[in-house]
N, C-alpha and C positions, 0 to 999 in steps of 0.2 A: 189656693190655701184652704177654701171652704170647704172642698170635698175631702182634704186630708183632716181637715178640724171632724169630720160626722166621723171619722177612724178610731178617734180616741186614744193613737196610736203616739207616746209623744217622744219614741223615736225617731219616728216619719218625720214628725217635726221637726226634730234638732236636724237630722240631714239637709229635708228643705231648706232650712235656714242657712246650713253649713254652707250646702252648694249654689247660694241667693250672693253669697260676702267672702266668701274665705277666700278664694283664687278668680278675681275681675277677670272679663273677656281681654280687657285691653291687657293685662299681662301674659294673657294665652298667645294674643295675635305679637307680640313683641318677642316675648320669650322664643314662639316658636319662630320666627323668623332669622333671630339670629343664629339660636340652634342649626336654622335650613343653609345659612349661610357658611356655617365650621365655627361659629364663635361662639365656644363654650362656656368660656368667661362672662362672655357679654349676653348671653342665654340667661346666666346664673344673676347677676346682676339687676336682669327684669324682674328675676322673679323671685326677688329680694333674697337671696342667699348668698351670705359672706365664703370666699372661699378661703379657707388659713389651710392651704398648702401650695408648694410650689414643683413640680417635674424635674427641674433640674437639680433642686434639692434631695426629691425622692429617687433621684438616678445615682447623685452619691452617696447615699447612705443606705439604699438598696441593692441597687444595680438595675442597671438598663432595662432587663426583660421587665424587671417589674413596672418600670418608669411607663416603656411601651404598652404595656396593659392596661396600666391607669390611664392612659390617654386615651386611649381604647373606649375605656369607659366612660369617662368623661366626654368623649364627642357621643357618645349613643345617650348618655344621660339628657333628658326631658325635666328641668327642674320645676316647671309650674306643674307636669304631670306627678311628678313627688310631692310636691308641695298641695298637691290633689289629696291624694292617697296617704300622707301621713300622719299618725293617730291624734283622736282630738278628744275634748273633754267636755264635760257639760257644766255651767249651761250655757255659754256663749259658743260653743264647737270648737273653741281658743287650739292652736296645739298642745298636744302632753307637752310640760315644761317639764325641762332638767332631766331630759330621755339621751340614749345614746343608742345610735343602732347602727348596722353592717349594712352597706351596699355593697359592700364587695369585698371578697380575703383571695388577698395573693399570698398561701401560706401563714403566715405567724401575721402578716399586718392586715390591719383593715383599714379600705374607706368608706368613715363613716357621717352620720349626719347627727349632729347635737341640736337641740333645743335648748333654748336658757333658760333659767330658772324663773318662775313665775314671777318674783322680784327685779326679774330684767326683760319680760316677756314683748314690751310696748314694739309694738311696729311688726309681732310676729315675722321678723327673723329669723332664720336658723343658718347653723354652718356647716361646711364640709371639710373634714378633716383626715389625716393619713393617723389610723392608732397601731402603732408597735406592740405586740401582742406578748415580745420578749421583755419591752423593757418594765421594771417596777412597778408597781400600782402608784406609788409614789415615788417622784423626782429625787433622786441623791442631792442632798445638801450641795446647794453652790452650783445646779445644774439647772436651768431655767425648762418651763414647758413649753411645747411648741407657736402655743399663743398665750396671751396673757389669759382669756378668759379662761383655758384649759384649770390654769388655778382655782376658779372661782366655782366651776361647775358640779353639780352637788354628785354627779354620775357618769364619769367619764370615760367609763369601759361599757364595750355595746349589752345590752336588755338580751338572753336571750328569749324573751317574748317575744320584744320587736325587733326583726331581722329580718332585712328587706332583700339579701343576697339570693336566698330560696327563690325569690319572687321577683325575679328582675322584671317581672312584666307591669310593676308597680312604677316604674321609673324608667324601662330602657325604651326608647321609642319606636324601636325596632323588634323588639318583643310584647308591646300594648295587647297584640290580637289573640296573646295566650288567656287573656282575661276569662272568658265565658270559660274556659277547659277548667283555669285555679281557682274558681268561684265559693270554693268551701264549704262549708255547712258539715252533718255529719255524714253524707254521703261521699265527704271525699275523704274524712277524716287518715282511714289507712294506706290510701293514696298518698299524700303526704307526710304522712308519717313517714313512709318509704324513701320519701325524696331525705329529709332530714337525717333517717339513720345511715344511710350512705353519703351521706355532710361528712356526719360524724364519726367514719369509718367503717361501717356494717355494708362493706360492698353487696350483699344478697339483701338487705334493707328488712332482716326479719329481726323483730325486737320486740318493743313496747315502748310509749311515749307519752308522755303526760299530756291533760289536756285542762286548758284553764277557763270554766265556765261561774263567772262573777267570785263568788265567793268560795266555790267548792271545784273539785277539780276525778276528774275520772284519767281512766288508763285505755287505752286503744293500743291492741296486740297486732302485729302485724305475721304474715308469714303462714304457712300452713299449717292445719288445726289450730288458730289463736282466734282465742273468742274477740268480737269485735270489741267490747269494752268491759274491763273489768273494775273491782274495786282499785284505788288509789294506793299508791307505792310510791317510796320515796327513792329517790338517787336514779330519776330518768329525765332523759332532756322532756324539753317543753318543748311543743308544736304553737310554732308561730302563730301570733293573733291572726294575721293575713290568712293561715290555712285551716282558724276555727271558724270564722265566720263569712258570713252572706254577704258580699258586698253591698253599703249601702245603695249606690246607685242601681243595681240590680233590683232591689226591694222597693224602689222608688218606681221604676220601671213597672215593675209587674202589678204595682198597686194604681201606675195610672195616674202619678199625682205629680210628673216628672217628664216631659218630652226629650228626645233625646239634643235637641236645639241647647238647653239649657244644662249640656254634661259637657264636659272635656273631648273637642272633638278626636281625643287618639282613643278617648270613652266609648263616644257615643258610635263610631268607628266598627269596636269589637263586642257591643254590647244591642245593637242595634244594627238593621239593613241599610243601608244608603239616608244616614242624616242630614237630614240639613245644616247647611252650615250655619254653625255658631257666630252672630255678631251685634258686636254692641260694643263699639268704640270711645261711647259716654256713656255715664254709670245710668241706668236707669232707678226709679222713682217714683213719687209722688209729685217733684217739684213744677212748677207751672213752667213754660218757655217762657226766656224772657221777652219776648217779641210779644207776648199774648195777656194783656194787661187782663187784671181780676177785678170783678165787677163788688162791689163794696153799697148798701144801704147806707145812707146817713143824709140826714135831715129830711127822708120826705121822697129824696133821690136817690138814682141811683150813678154812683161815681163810679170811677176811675183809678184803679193804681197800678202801676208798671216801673220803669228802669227810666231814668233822668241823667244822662252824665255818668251810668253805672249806680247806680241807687235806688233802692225805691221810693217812690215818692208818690203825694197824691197829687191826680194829674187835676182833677177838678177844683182843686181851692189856689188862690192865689198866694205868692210865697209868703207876703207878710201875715194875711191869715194861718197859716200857715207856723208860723214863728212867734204868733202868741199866744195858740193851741201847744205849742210845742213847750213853753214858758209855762201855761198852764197846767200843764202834764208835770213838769217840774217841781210846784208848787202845790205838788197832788190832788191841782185841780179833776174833772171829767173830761176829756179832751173830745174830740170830734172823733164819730165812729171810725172814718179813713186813718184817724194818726193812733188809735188804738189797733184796727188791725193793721199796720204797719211794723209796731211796738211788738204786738206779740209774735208776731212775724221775725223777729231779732231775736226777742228772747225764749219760745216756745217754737219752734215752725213746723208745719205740719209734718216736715219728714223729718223731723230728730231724730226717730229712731232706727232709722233706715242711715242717716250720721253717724248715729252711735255706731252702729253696726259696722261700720265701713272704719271707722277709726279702730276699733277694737280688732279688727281684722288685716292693721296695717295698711287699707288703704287710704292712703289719706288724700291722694291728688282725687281719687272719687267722693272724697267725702268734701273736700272744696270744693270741688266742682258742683256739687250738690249745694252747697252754703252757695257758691253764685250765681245758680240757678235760680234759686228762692229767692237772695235779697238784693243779686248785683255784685258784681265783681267788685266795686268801689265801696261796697258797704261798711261803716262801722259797727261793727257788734257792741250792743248795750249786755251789763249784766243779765245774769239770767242761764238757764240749762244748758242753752246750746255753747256760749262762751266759755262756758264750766268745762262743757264737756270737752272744747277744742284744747283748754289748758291742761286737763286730765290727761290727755294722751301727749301733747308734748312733755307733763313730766314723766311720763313713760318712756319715750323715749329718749332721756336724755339719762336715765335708770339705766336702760339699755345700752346705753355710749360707757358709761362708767364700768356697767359689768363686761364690756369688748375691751376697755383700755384696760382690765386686771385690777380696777379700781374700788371694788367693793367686797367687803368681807366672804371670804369663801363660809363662812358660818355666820352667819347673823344672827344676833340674841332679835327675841321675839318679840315683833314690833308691828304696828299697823304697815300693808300694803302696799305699794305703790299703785299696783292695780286697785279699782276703787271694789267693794265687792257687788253682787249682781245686783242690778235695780229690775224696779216693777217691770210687767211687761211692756207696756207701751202700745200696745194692741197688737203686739206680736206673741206669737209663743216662741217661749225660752226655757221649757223641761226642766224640772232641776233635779229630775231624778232619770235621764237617757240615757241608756247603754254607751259609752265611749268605746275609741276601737285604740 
């Protein structure tokens, strides 16, 4: 992190950060194993994505071929590798909330992947969904949507910005290694353009296509004699974010600030020669092992404190001392140096925000694991940041239950958050102004 801090770069940053929390090794080694297995369901399931469709549904209200395609797709789908690769925001890397985007059109329908609306965002969830391209924007009186939250979702026809159909290499596991070829920037710019105007019907792929660079946007002519970018024109499609830009991990890469151990090994795979394999089966940290008690000054000495019964406790005082330091403490006495750092240990600990971070990004069995690594699996939480923050994200996610069951206003009048908004850094960097993708 030091040598990307002397870059000044605080994109690099937000990546770092992104690919530190967003998608745990333990959902990569899970995900992909039952993917390796044929269990697409249970693939999707690791890697926390709701799936609201069903094959046998989409066989009768499609027809077969298409049912067979979608399955198709669905067993080559790599859901933590999408859940990699899908756009995020700054300054936590959170995903785009309230997106809708194509993985894949068979004809008029698409399947697609939703993000919920940033009012429902807790646990970063997303879903995978069949969109009917014929039917209405909106449900005929008295006709239900095919899930309830389809109700609530502020955008539920796919982005075409974000359009991951072009780029199956974003998500099919079987095409990962096209990566280095679709790597973007503007060197590929009329390259893909070509792939999209033949999407969209221009079998010889000569056109012109818009291109969306932050706030302003240029034209890239494709075809013989077309200049490579012109002024801005309206009424042309847009070229996917995927094939405007550099992928991060790529830019992480050539900066040096990134091993390929630390990518998505279907990543680090087409991006890199022979990586090492990625693993890390427990969250990594700052937190101490519990087995390795921490050495504490107080009176003169030096103590003891470690794990009692699953607890932390201090190993050098005797319990009843012990119990009226603790009484003390209560009575806002100064308590004994051991039962203060034990105290702030509960209510500050040194990797809260390496907690935070793992809660906000949905994992939360690493971010327990991390709380019992620091204070003990048995441990009671006193008031204070870290219990704040553990109740934060459960009512996140219970935000998130009500906008799955159809349970929350598809419009809501304008109201505080359920997401809390960003806090200080914590001695991390958190950009608040980084390119999102």
């Amino acid at each position: 992190m030091s040598a990307h801090l002397a870059t000044g770069d605080p994109r690099l940053s937000f990546w770092l950060h992104v690919r530190e929390f967003a998608v745990p090794a333990s959902v990569i080694e899970t995900a992909t194993a039952r993917r390796i297995a044929g269990d697409w369901a249970g693939a999707c399931a690791a890697a926390r994505v709701d799936v609201d469709l069903d094959l046998r549904s989409a066989a009768q209200r499609h027809g077969r071929e298409l049912a067979d395609r979608l399955r198709c797709d669905l067993r080559a789908l790599a859901p933590d590798l999408l859940r990699w690769h899908l756009p995020r925001v700054a300054p936590l890397g959170l995903l785009r909330p309230g997106l809708t985007l194509s993985l894949a059109r068979y004809g008029a329908v698409h399947l697609v992947v939703r993000t919920p609306p940033d009012r429902a965002s807790g646990g970063q969830r997303f879903s995978l969904a069949l969109q009917d391209g014929t039917a209405p924007r909106r449900p005929a009186h008295g006709r239900a949507p095919e899930h309830p939250a389809d109700a609530s979702h502020p955008h539920p026809h796919p982005s075409p910005r974000f359009r991951l159909d072009l780029h199956r290499h974003l998500w099919d596991a079987g095409r990962s290694g096209e990566l280095p070829l679709r790597s973007g920037g503007p060197d590929r710019w009329a390259a893909e353009a070509r792939i999209l105007l033949r999407a969209e019907g221009r079998p010889d792929g000569a056109g012109a296509v818009r291109v969306r660079l932050g706030a302003r946007e240029v034209v890239v002519g494709t075809g013989p004699g077309a200049p490579p970018v012109l002024p801005a024109l309206p009424v042309l499609p847009v070229l996917p974010d995927a094939a405007v830009r550099v992928p991060p991990d790529l830019e992480l890469l050539r900066a040096g600030l990134i091993g390929p151990e630390a990518l998505h090994p279907l990543v680090a795979a087409a991006l890199a020669p022979t990586p090492p394999a990625r693993t890390a089966a427990t969250p990594s940290g700052p937190g101490r092992s519990p087995d390795r008690p921490r050495v504490v000054r107080c009176r003169g000495s030096l103590h003891r404190i470690g794990l009692v019964d699953g607890v932390l406790t201090a190993l050098d005082h005797h319990p009843d001392e012990v119990r009226r330091e603790e009484l003390l403490m209560e009575l806002t006495g100064t308590p004994l140096p051991c039962l203060r750092t034990i105290d702030d240990a509960h209510r500050r600990p040194e990797g809260l925000a390496d907690v935070r971070a793992r809660l906000d990004h949905g994992d939360t069995a690493g971010a327990l694991a991390a709380v019992e690594d620091l204070l003990g699996p048995d441990a009671t939480l006193r008031t204070g940041p870290l219990r704040d923050a553990l109740a934060e994200a459960a009512e996140r996610m219970v935000a998130h239950g009500l906008f799955r069951a159809g349970l929350t206003d598809p419009a809501p009048r304008r109201r505080a958050d359920v997401r809390p908004r960003p806090r200080p850094q914590e001695n991390r960097a958190h950009p608040r102004h980084a390119n999102d993708r």
